[in-house]
Structure formats: structure tokens, C-alpha cells
C-alpha positions as CSV (number, residue, x, y, z in Angstrom):
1,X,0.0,0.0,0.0
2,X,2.7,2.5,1.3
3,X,4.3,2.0,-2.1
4,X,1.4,2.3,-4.0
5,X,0.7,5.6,-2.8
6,X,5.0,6.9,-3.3
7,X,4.1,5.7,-7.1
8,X,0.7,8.3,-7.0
9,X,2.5,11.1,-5.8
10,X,5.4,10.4,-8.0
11,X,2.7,10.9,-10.8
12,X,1.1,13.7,-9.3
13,X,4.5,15.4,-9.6
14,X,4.6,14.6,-12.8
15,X,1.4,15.6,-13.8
16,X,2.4,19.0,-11.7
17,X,5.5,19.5,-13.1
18,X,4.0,19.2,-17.2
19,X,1.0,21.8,-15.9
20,X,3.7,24.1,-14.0
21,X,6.1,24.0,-16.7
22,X,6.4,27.3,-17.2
23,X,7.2,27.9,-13.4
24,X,10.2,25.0,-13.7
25,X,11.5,26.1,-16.6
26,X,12.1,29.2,-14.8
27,X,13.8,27.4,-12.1
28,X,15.6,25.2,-14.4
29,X,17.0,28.6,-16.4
30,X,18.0,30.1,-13.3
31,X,20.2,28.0,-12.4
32,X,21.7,27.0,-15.4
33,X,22.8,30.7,-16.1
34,X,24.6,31.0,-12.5
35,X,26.6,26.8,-12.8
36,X,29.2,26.7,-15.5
37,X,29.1,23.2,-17.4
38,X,31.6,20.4,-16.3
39,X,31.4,21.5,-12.3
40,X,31.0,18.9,-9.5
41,X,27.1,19.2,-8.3
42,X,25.1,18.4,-5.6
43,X,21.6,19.2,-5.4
44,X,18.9,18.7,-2.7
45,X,15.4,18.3,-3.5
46,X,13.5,15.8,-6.4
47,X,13.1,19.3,-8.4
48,X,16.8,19.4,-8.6
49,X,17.2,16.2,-10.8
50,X,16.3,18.0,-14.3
51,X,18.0,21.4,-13.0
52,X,21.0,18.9,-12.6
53,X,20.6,17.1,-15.9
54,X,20.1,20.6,-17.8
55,X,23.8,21.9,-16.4
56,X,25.5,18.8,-17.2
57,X,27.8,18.4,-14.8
58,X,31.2,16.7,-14.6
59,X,29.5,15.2,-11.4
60,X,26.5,15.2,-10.2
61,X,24.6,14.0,-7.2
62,X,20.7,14.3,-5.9
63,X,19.5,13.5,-2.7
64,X,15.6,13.3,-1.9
65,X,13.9,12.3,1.4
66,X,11.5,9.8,-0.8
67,X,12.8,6.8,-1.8
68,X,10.6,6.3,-5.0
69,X,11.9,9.7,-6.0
70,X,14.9,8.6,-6.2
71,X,14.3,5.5,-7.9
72,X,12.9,8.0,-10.4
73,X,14.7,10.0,-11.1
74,X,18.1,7.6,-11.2
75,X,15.9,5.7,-14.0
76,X,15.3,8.5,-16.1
77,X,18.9,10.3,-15.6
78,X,21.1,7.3,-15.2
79,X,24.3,9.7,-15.7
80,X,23.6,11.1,-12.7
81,X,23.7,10.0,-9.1
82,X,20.9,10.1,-6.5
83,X,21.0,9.3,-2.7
84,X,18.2,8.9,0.0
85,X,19.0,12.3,2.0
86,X,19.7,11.2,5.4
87,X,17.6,14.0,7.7
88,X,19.1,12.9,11.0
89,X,22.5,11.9,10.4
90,X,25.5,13.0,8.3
91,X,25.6,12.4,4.5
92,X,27.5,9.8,3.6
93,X,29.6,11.4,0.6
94,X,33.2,11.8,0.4
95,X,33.6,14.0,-2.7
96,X,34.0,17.7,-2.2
97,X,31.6,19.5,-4.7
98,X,32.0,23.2,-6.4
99,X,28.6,24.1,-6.3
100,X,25.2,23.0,-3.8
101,X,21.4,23.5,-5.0
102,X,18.9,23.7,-2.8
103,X,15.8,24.6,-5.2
104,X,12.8,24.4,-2.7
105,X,14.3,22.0,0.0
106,X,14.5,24.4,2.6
107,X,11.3,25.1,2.6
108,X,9.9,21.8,3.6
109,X,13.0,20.8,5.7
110,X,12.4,19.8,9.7
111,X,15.8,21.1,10.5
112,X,17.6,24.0,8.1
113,X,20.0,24.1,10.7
114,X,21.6,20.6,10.4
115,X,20.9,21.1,6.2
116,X,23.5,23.7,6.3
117,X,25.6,21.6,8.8
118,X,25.6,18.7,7.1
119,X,27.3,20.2,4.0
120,X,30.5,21.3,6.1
121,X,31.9,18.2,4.6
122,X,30.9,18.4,1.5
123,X,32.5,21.8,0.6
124,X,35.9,23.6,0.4
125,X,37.2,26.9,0.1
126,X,35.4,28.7,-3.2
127,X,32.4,26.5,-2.9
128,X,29.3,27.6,-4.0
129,X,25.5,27.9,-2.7
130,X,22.5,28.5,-4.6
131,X,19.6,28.6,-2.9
132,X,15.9,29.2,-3.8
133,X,12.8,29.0,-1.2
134,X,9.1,30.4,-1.9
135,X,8.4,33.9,-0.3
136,X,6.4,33.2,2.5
137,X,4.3,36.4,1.4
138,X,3.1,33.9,-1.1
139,X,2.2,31.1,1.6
140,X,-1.5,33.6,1.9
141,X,-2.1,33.3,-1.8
142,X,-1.8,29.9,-1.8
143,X,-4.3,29.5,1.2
144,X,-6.6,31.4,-0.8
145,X,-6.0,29.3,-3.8
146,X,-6.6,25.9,-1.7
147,X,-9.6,27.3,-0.6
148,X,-11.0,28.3,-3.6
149,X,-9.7,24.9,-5.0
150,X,-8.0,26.2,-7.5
151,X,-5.1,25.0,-5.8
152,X,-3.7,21.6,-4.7
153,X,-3.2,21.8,-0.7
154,X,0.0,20.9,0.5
155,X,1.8,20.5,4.2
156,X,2.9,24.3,5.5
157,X,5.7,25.8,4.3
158,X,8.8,26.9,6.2
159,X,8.6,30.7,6.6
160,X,11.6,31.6,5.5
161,X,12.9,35.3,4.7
162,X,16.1,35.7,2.9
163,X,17.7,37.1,6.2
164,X,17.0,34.1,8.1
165,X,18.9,32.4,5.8
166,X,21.3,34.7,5.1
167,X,22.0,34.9,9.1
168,X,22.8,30.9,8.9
169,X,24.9,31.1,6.1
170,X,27.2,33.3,7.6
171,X,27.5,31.3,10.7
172,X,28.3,28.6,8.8
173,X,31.1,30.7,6.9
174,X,29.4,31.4,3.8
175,X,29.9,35.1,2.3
176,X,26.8,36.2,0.4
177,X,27.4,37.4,-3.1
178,X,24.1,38.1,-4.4
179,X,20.2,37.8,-3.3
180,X,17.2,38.9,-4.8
181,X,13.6,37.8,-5.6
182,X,12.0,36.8,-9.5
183,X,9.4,35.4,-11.2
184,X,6.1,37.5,-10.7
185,X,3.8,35.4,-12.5
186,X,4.9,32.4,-12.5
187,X,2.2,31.3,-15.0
188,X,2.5,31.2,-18.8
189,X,1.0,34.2,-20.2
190,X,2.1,34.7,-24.3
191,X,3.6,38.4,-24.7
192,X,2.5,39.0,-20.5
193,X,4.7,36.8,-19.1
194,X,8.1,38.4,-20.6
195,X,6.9,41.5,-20.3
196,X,6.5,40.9,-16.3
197,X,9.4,38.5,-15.3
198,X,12.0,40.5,-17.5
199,X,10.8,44.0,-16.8
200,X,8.3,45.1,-14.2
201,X,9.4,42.6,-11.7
202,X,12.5,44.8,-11.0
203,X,10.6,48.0,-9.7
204,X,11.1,48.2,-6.3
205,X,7.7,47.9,-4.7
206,X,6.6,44.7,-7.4
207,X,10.3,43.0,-6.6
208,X,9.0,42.6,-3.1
209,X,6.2,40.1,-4.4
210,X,8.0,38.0,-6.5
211,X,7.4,34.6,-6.1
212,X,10.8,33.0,-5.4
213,X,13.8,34.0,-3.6
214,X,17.2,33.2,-4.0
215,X,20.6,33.4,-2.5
216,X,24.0,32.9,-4.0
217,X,27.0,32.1,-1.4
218,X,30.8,31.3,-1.3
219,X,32.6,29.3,1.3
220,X,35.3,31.1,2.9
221,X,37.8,29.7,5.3
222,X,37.1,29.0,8.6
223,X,39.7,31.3,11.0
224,X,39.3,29.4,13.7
225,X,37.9,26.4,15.3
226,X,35.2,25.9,17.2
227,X,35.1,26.5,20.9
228,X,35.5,23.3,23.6
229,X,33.1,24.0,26.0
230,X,31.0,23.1,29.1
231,X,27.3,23.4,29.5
232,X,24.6,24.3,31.8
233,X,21.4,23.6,31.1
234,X,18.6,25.9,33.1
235,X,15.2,24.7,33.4
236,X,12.6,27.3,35.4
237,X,10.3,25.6,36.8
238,X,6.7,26.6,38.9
239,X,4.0,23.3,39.3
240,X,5.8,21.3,36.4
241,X,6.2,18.0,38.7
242,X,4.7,16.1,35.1
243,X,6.9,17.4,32.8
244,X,10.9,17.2,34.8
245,X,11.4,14.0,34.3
246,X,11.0,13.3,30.7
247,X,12.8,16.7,30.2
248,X,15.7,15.5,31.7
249,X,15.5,12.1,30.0
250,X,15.6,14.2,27.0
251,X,18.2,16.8,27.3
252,X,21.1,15.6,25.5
253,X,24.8,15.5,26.7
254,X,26.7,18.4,25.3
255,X,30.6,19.7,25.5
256,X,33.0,18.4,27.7
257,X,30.3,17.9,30.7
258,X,26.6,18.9,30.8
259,X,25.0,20.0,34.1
260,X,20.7,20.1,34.5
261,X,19.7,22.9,36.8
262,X,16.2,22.8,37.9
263,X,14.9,26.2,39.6
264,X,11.6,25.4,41.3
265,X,10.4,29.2,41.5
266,X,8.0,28.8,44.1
267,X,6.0,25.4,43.1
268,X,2.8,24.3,44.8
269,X,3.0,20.5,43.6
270,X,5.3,17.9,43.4
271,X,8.1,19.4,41.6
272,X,10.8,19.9,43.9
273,X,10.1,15.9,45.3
274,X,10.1,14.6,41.7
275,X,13.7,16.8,41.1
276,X,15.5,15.3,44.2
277,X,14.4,12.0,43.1
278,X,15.7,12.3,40.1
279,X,19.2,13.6,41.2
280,X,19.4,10.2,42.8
281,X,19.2,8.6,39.6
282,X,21.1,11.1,37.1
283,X,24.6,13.0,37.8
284,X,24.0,16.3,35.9
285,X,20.6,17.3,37.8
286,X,20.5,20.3,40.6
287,X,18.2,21.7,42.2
288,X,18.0,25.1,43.2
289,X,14.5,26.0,45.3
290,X,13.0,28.8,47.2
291,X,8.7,29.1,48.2
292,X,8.0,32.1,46.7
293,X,7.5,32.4,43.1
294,X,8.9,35.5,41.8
295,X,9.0,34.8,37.7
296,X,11.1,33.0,35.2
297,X,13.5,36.1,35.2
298,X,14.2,35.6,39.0
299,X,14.7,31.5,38.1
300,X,16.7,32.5,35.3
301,X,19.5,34.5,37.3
302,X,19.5,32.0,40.2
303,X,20.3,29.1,37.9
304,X,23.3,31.1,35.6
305,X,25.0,32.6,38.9
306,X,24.9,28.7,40.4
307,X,25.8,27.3,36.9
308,X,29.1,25.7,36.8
309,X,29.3,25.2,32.7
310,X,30.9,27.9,29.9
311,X,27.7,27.9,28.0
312,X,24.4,29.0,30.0
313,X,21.1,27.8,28.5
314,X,17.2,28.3,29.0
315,X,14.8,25.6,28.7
316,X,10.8,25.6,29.4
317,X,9.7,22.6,31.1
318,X,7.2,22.2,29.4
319,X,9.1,21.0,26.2
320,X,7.1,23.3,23.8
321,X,10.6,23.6,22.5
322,X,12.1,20.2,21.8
323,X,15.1,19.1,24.2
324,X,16.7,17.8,21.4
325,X,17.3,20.9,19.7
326,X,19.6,21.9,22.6
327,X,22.6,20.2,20.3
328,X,21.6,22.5,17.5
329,X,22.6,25.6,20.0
330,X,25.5,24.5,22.3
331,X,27.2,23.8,18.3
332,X,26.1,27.5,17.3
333,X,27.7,29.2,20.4
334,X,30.7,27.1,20.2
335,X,31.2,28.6,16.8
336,X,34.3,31.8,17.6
337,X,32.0,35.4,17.1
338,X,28.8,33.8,18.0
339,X,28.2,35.6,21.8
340,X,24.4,34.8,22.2
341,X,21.7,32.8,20.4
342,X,18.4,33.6,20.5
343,X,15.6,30.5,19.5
344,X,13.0,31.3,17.0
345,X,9.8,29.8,16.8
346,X,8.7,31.8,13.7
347,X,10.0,29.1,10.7
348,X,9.0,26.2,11.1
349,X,5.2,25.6,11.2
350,X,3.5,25.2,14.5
351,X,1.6,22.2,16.1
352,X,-2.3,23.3,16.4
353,X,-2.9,25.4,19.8
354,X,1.0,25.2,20.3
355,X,0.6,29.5,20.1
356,X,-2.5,31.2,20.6
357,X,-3.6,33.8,18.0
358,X,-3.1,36.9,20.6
359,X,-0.1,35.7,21.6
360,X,1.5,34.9,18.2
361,X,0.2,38.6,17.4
362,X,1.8,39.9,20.0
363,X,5.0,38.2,19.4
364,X,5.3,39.6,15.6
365,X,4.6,43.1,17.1
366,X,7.6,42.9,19.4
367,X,9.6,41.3,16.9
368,X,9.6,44.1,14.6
369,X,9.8,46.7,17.8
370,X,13.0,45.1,18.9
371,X,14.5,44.6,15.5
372,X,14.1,48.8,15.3
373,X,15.4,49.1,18.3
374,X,18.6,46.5,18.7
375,X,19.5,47.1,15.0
376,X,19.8,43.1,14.2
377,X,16.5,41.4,12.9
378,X,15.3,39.7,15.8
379,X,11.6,37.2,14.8
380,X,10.7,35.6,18.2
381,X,11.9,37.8,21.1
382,X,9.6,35.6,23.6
383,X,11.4,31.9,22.9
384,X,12.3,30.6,25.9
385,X,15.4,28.8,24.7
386,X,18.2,30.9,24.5
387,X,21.9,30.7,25.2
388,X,24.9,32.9,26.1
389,X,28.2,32.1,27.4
390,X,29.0,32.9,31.2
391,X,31.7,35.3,31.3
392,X,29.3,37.1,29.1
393,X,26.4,36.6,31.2
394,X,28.5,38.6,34.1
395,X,28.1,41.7,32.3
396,X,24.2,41.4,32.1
397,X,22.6,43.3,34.7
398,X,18.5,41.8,34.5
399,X,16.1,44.1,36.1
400,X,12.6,43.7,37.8
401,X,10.8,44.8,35.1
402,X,10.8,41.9,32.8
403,X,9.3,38.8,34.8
404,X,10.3,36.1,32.0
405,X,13.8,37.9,31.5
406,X,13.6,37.7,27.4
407,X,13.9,41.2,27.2
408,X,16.1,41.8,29.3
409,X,18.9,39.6,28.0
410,X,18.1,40.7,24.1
411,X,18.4,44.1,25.4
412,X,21.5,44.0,27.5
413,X,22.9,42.4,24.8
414,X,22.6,44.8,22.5
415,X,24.6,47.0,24.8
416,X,27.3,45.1,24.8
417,X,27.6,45.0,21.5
418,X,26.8,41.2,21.5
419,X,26.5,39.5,18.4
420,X,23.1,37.6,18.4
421,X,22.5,34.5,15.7
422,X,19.0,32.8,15.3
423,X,18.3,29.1,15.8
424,X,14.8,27.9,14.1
425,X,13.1,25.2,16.6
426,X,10.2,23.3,16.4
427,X,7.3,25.0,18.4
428,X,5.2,21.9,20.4
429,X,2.2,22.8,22.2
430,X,1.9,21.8,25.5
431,X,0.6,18.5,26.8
432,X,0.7,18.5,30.5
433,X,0.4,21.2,32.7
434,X,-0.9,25.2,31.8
435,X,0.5,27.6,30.1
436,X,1.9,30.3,32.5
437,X,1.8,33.1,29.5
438,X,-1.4,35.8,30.0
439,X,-1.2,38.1,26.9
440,X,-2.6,41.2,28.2
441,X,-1.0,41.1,32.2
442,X,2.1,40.2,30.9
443,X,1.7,42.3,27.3
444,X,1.5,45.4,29.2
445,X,4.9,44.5,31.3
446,X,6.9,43.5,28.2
447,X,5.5,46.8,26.5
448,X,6.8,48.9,29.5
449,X,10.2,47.0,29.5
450,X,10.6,47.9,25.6
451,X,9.8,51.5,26.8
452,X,12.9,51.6,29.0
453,X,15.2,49.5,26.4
454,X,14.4,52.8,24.1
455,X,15.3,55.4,26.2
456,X,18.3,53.1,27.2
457,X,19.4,52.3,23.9
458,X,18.0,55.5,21.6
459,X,17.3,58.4,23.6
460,X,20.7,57.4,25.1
461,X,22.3,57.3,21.7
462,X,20.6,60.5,20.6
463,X,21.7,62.9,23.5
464,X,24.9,61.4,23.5
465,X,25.1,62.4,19.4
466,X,24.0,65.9,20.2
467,X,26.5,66.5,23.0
468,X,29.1,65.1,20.8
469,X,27.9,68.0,17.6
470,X,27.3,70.5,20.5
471,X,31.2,70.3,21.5
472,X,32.4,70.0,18.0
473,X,30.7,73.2,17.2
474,X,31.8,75.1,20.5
475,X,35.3,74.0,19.7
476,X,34.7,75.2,16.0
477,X,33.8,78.3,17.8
């Protein structure tokens, strides 16, 4: 049965690809005018097999999570090479290749993160990286579309701006040559078309709602290794007595140790009796405990100023953010320049009820607020997963204003100058336990710590610029 349904959608993508035509010929062209002919080649995605056989390659390789795609496509181009992709371990290749496509793969990828990680040895010096993904302006057209049935539905895809990527790529040392959007209509129109795609797709206003985007980046040698560090793992907790247990089972071992600090901030169930229990039983788990709950901000400190690793992490109990993604930070803030790394919840597509409309609402609106105000783009500002190293951390002076201490630590640092890098996770909604989030109580705090992060940060910056003319102009005098 299973493979009776791989051979349908195999045919449907057929039968998609010959009614799209004009939209993969598009894709197809692209790419062949930025690969010269006779270059090494590896492409991700089953789009990628004609894009491949259209460059000619001197080598070529495609990798597709479907296995009937690949069967496929290695039929039809049998002077190419195709692989299963491998999603949770590293690809088992041990040629070095000039140039990477990923035509549409991000977008439906559970982890960009390892993607881009499992090509570190796969590329050299000079390598290339061409990268196309759907504007996720688009992903409401094509709602609409489904709706109206004028549109097959599909699974939810990633939503991915070029900056998000961008911001990956450069961790990842990749130096970003060009980016841009095309294709407007991606339909065949006779005389329309042309005129569109080649023409009045590059005003500026119309460029914006192009259909595809696209990224072109070289590798560039690494200066230095990555960092060998510790880890502390803090996990606020306030009546999560059902959830500790299968979060520390969870939380993987990181660095050269990897310590489990449970604040109970006040708890009026079991927690604290389910933590010591499990200390018992597991090494790396601590307790830290007082009766009064005074906020996640409060737990936060307690646990970094006890914390005995070099890399201080936040994670909710209530594993809304998977445990497992902890690996995918602890590897970005090992990387030398990376001083804190913010989780975002804002790519991938969200479990039903895992975010409430208000709150998501919310979130976007402070997103944009504190990318104004910190001068890096900054999507999720409320994830509770974050990580910064300690003798960083000593600098950060959190306040009483902010009671779950997100603000706080985006906005201190940005004082110091910090540099903050996104990690996409995979947003969960809850299954035991309540959410402790109310959107206008707490809304109203975060709005009135943003408040004091602008006159902190520009008011600050403004007087100090017009003391600084003021002088040059009575010295002038």
C-alpha cells in the first residue's frame, strides 16, 4: 500500500510538473545561467534532478527524502547519481563539490539548521551555494487558492525570509554574493509573461512580491575552530512536577560535561520531590528552590550565577521547544564570534494550539519593535530557549521589570555590543500542565520593558550624538 501511494505522488509530480512548466523552466534557467558546465554538483530536492541534468555536470549528485523519488529520477537520468537524503545523520559522501542546489528543499525541511551543517563536509574553500525557497508572502495566496480549490493543498511551508537564511549562512562561513527575488507570475501568459518576469518585476515595490527568492553564497575559510566548551542547562520551573522527568531524560549530553539545573520558583505541587528523586538517579541534575514564586526572570538568574558550565542555556519545562534541539545551540555558540543565540519559533510551522492567536500577534509586534530598536532582525523575542556564554552573562545586569527575562537579555545584549545569531526550533504545544503566558498582564509588562530599552538604547544614543555636535561646534567656535 505504502508504495502504492509513493508511485501516485510520484505521478502527481509529474502531472504537476508538465501543468507548471512554465514555473520550472524558470527554475531550471535560473540555475543554469549562474553553474558553468563540467562543475562537481550536488543538489537537494527531487526538483533538482532536471536542474541537474540541464547543467551537465562533470558530477553530479541528488539527494531526496523519498525513496521512489529517487528510484525516479536515477531511471530517467542514469548519468547522474541520486542518494536517500539522510535527515538525521550525516551524508554519507566523500567527494567535495563546487557548487550546492537547494531549489525548494528548505522550505519543507524539519531542520535548516543541520541542512546547512551537514554540508561542512561536503564543501571547500570557493564552494558555492544556490539557494531558492518560496516567499512566504506567497504562503497567503496559496491558502486562498486551496480554498478556492483552485489550488492543490499541501503541508505548510517553512517561513523563510532571505535574512533568516542569510544569518545561517554566515555562521556557517558562507559570504553572500548576491540575493534577490524573481518570477512575478509564475504562469505562462504569451507576450505577458516576458513583459513581467524581464521588466516590471524589478521596480522596487513589485520585486518585493516575487514569487521566489534566491541566494547565491561562497565558502570562505574557517579562521578558527570551534570552541571546547561546558554546558549548563537551566530549566525554570513553577508546578511542572509532570513534565521534569521526561525533560531531563531528554536533554542531550553536550561539551566536555553537561550539568541540569532545575529552579523550582516557588512550586505548589510535586516538583521539587520529583527533582531530588531524580538527582538520585542522574549525575548532571541540581536543584535550586525557594517558596516564593517570583517569575522565570528571578529562576533564570539563580540558575546562571549557580551554573558551573561555559555555556548557560534556558529551557521551558514544558518542552514546547524540543530538548533535542539543545545540540543545534550548544554547536552555534561554540562557533568563535557567536556571543548569544536567540531560539525562534517563527520558521517552522507550529503544532495546532502550540501558540494562541493573541499571543503569536503579539510576538510579531515585538519582533519588529526590537529589530528597530537593537539594529539586528530579531523574529521571536519571547522563545524561551536561549543561550549565552558565562563570562558574558556577568556583564548582564536583569532588572525587575521583565518577569520572564527575554527582554532583558536581548536588550543588554545589545549594549554590549553582542553578536546575536537565530536558531529555528520546532514550536510543540503543550501536553501537560498550563501555560503560565497571560497576553494582556504580561503584554503590558513586556510593553513597558521595551519602553525603557528605548530610552536606554536610543534616547541614550541621541543625547549622546548631540553632546558630541554640541562640543564639536563650540570647539569650531
Amino acid at each position: 500500500m505504502g508504495n502504492q501511494i509513493k508511485v501516485k505522488e510520484s505521478k502527481y509530480g509529474n502531472f504537476l510538473k508538465k501543468k507548471n512548466w512554465y514555473y520550472y523552466k524558470q527554475l531550471k534557467d535560473f540555475y543554469k545561467i549562474n553553474i558553468p558546465v563540467d562543475k562537481k554538483v550536488l543538489g537537494f530536492g527531487c526538483i533538482t534532478a532536471e536542474i541537474l541534468s540541464s547543467i551537465q555536470p562533470s558530477y553530479g549528485v541528488g539527494l531526496d527524502i523519498g525513496e521512489e523519488m529517487v528510484k525516479l529520477a536515477q531511471n530517467k537520468f542514469p548519468g547522474l547519481n541520486f542518494m536517500l537524503y539522510p535527515a538525521e545523520e550525516p551524508i554519507a559522501i566523500q567527494e567535495k563539490f563546487e557548487y550546492i542546489i537547494m531549489c525548494n528543499f528548505l522550505d519543507r525541511s524539519s531542520d535548516v539548521w543541520r541542512a546547512f551543517k551537514n554540508l561542512d563536509n561536503l564543501t571547500e574553500e570557493n564552494s558555492r551555494i544556490i539557494i531558492t525557497v518560496v516567499n512566504p508572502f506567497w504562503d497567503s495566496i496559496f491558502r486562498i487558492l486551496e480554498k478556492i480549490k483552485l489550488k492543490t493543498p499541501e503541508i505548510p511551508y517553512n517561513f523563510l525570509f532571505r535574512a533568516d537564511i542569510a544569518n545561517l549562512l554566515k555562521i556557517f562561513s558562507y559570504n553572500i554574493e548576491r540575493e534577490g527575488l524573481f518570477l512575478l507570475l509564475p504562469i505562462y501568459i504569451p507576450f505577458f509573461s516576458a513583459l513581467i518576469n524581464r521588466y516590471l518585476s524589478r521596480l522596487p515595490l513589485l520585486n518585493n512580491l516575487c514569487l521566489m527568492q534566491y541566494i547565491i553564497a561562497k565558502k570562505i575559510k574557517r579562521q578558527l575552530n570551534n570552541r571546547e566548551l561546558s554546558c549548563s542547562v537551566v530549566v525554570p520551573c513553577f508546578n511542572e512536577a509532570e513534565n521534569v522527568a521526561e525533560c531531563l531524560r531528554r536533554i542531550p549530553k553536550m561539551g566536555k560535561f553537561t550539568e541540569v539545573i532545575f529552579v523550582d520558583d516557588g512550586s505548589t505541587d510535586a516538583t521539587v520531590g520529583v527533582v531530588k528523586d531524580l538527582m538520585s538517579k542522574d549525575p548532571r541534575a541540581r536543584l535550586i528552590s525557594y517558596p516564593e514564586n517570583k517569575g522565570k526572570a528571578h529562576a533564570i538568574k539563580a540558575g546562571f550565577e549557580a551554573a558551573r558550565g561555559d555555556a548557560l542555556m534556558i529551557l521551558d519545562a514544558d518542552m514546547t521547544v524540543m530538548p533535542e534541539d539543545l545540540e543545534n545551540f550548544f554547536w552555534a555558540i561554540s562557533i568563535p564570534g557567536v556571543d548569544f543565540v536567540n531560539g525562534t519559533r517563527m520558521v517552522y510551522p507550529m503544532e495546532n494550539e502550540a501558540m494562541r492567536g493573541l499571543n503569536l500577534l503579539g510576538n510579531k509586534i515585538f519582533s519588529l519593535l526590537f529589530t528597530w530598536l537593537l539594529g539586528q532582525r530579531i523574529t521571536d523575542t519571547l522563545c524561551g530557549t536561549k543561550v549565552i556564554l558565562r563570562e558574558t552573562h556577568r556583564k548582564i545586569n536583569m532588572t525587575s521589570f521583565d518577569r520572564w527575562g527575554d527582554f532583558d537579555l536581548l536588550l543588554e545584549a545589545a549594549k554590549l555590543r553582542l553578536r546575536i545569531v537565530e536558531m529555528p526550533v520546532r514550536y510543540k504545544r503543550r501536553l501537560k500542565g498550563e501555560s503560565k503566558m497571560r497576553p494582556f498582564k504580561n503584554g503590558f509588562k513586556l510593553l513597558l520593558r521595551f519602553f525603557i530599552g528605548f530610552k536606554e538604547l536610543k534616547l541614550a544614543k541621541s543625547t549622546n550624538n548631540f553632546q558630541k555636535v554640541n562640543l564639536k561646534n563650540l570647539r569650531a567656535f
